[in-house]
N, C-alpha and C positions, 0 to 999 in steps of 0.2 A: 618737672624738668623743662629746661627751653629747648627746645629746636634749635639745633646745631647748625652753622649755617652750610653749605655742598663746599667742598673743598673748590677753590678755583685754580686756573693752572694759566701762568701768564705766557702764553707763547709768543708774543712779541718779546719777552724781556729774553726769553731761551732764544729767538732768532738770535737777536741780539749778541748776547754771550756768546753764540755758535758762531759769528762774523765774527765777532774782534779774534776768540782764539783762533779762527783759521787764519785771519789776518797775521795774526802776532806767531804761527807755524810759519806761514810763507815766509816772512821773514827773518827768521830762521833759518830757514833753507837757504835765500839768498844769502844771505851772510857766510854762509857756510858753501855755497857758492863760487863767492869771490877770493872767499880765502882760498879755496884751490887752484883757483887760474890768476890769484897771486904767487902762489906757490911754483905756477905751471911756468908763469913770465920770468919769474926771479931764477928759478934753479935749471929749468930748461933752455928759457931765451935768452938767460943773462941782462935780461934788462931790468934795470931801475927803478922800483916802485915812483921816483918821483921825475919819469923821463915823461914828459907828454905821449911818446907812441906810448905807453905803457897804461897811463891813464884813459888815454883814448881806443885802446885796445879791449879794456878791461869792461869801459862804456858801449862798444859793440857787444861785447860779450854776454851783458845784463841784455839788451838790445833782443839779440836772436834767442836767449833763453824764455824769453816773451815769447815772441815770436815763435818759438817750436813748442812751446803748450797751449799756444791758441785753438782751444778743441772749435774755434768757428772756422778754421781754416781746412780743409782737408788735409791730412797727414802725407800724403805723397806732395801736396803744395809747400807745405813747411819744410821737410826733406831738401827739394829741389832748392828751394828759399835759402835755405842752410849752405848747401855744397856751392852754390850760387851767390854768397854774398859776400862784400868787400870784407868783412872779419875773416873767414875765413880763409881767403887768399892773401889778407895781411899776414894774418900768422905763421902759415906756410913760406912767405916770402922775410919775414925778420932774418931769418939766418940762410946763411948763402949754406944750403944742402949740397954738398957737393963730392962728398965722400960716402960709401957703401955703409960703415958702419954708424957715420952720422944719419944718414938718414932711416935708416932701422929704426936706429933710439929715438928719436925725434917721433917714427911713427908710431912707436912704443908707449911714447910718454903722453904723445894723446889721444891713442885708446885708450890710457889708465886716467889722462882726466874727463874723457866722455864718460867712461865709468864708475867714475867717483860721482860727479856730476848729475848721473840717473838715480845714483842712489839717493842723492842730497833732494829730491825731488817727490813731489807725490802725485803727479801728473800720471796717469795710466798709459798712457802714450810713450813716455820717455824713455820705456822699459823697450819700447821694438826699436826706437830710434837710436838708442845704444848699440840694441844689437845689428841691428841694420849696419848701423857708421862702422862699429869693432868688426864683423866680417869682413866689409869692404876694406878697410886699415889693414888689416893680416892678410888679406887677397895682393893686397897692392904692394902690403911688406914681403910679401913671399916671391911676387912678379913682376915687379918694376925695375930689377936687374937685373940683367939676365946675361952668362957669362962674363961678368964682372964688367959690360958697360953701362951706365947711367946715361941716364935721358938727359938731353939737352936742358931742358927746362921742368927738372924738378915738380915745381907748385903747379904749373899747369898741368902733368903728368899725372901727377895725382886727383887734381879736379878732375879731370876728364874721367880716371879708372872708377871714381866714385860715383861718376853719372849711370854708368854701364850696368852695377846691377839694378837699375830703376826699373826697366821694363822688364826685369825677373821679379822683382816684387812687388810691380805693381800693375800686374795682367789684368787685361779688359775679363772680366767677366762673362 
């Protein structure tokens, strides 16, 4: 009988295969991404899939979703980066917030797309950053009126109340 040759095992060709399908999950996830915060523009902001803010919103949005699973960044930098950046305050600022019950739902609907959002994700990270942002939103939906007056300015109101739990979550050791 001949000598069978040792089985060999191509781990270049498995890296390989192992890059394209993460590749080809990630974007999957983006995809499933954008469909939400096209969802979030059209039915929450009323804006226009083919308005420029809308397109250019949507571009921020792919932008800081980068940005907040950058595991080279520290996580309280991406955070701040986050509450801190012109999307942000865009979005907040599209609709003139100006009523109690508007603004509830508005902070309703995005905690439930930060939360759709986390899940669309497979960033281990995204999962605190969720919860992180959804307590702050429900903190600030619960106490940002108080005996039925609203804050002068809204969107800054709210960036600021989301700065505030920073230094409860993220204590010098």
């Amino acid at each position: 009988m001949a000598d069978k040759e040792p089985a060999t095992f191509d781990f270049e060709s498995l890296q390989n295969s192992l890059r394209i399908l993460k590749k080809s999950i990630r974007d999957e996830q983006r995809k499933a991404q954008r469909e939400l915060f096209r969802s979030f523009m059209s039915e929450v902001l009323k804006l226009n899939p083919e308005d420029e803010a809308f397109i250019n919103l949507e571009e921020e949005y792919v932008r800081e979703l980068d940005a907040l699973s950058n595991d080279d960044v520290p996580l309280k930098q991406r955070i701040e980066g986050f509450i801190n950046s012109d999307f942000l305050y865009s979005v907040l600022t599209v609709k003139n917030l100006s009523y109690e019950r508007e603004i509830k739902s508005f902070l309703k609907n995005l905690r439930i797309l930060i939360s759709n959002t986390a899940k669309e994700s497979s960033e281990s990270d995204m999962q605190f950053i969720h919860n992180f942002l959804e307590r702050s939103l429900i903190d600030i939906s619960q106490g940002m009126i108080t005996n039925g007056k609203i804050p002068e300015n809204v969107p800054q109101t709210i960036l600021s109340s989301l700065t505030e739990p920073m230094a409860q979550w993220f204590k010098k050791g």
